[in-house]
N, C-alpha and C positions, 0 to 999 in steps of 0.2 A: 633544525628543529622540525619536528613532525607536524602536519597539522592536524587538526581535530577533526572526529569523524560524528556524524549527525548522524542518530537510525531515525528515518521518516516512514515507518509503517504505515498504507494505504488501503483502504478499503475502495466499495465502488459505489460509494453513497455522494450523495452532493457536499460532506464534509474536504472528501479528497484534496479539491481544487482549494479549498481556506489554509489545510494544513499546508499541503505545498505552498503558497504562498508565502505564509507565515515563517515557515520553517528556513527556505530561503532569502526573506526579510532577516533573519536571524544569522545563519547560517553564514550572508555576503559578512555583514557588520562583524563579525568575528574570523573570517577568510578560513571558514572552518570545508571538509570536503563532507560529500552528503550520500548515505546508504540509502537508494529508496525502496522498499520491501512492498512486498506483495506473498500473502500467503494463499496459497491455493488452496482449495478444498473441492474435496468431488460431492456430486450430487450421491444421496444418501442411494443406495443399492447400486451404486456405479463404481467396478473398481477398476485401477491405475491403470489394468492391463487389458481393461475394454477395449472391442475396436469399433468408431462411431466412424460415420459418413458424414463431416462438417459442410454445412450447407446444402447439405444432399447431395454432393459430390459423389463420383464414383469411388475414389480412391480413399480407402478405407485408415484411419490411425487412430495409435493408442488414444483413451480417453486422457489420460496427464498428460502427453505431447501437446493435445491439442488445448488443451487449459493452458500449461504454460506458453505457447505461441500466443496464446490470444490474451493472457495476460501482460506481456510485454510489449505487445502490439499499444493496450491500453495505458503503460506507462511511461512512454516514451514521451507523450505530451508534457506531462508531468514531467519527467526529467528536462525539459526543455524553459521551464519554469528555474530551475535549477543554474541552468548554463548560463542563462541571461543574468542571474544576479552573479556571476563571473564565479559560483563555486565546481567544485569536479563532483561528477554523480557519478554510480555505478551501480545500475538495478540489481539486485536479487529477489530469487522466489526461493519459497520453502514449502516444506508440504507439512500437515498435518496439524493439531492445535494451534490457534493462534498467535495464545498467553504464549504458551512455551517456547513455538518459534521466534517471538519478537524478542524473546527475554535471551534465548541462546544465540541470536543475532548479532546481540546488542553485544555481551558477550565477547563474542568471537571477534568484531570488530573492533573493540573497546572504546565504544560509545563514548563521547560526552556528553553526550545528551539524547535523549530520543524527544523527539515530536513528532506525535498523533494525535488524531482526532476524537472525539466522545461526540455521544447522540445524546448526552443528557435524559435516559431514559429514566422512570418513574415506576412507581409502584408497582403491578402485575405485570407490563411487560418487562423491569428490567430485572425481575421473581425469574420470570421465563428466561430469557435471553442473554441474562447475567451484565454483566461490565468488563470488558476485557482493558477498556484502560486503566480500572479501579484495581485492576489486579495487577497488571503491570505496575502502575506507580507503588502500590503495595510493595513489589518482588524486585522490581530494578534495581542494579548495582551503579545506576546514574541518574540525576536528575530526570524527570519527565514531563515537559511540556505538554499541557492538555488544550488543543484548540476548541471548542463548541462553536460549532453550527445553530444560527438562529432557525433553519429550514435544510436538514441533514439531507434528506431525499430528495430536494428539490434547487439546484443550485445551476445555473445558467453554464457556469464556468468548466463543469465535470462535461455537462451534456454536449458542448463545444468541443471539448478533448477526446469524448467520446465519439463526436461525429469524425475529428479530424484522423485518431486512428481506426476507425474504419475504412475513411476514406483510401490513408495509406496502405492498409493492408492490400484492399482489394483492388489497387492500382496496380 
């Protein structure tokens, strides 16, 4: 029998570290295996095939090489959230829409479930900003777990994961 695959969609808010938690709280108790995503997006007039100098390095590479290095750098902690409640992880990134990439994710893996996380935004900023889990849960062809964050931006747990792949990258 196969086992079930979890989309855990991550942003790089202090929600992060809640969803991973939760989602692997969940995840072990059902000995289900776990997708954890990450969607890249470029800085607005920045395109794929930019070449930046990362850190001010001399050695010059694309701007989406170096997004997705530096995004899998940041979710390795996170998957280590994962390994400890004894399920199997395997990052992917995708590029482009959020909504769309989680939804053809989910998708492609055949979900049983996605868990992410919502900022519980409000009136004019979430006018602006929209709800990408309001959509998802809308459009999914699976259940979808919504984690809320009491304090989205500001969560000890991410800033930790954050300092530790740093630390690793630049060792």
């Amino acid at each position: 029998m196969l086992k079930d695959t979890f989309l855990v969609p991550v942003d790089w808010t202090g929600c992060a570290f809640e969803v991973a938690a939760t989602a692997a709280d969940v995840a072990g108790r059902m000995d289900a295996d776990v997708v954890l995503l990450y969607v890249v997006r470029l800085p607005a007039g920045l395109s794929p095939d930019s070449m930046i100098h990362p850190h001010g390095s001399e050695q010059a590479m694309r701007a989406i090489e170096f997004l997705d290095e530096d995004a899998k750098a940041h979710l390795e902690p996170l998957a280590q959230i994962f390994k400890d409640a004894g399920c199997g992880v395997k990052i992917a990134l995708q590029h482009g829409d959020v909504t769309d990439a989680i939804l053809k994710t989910a998708d492609a893996v055949n979900a049983r479930m996605v868990v992410m996380g919502t900022h519980g935004r409000k009136g004019f900023r979430r006018l602006v900003e929209g709800s990408v889990a309001e959509a998802v849960l809308r459009r999914a062809n699976c259940p979808v777990l919504c984690v809320r964050s009491q304090a989205p931006d500001d969560h000890p747990g991410l800033s930790e994961a954050q300092e530790q792949a740093l630390a690793e990258s630049a060792g």
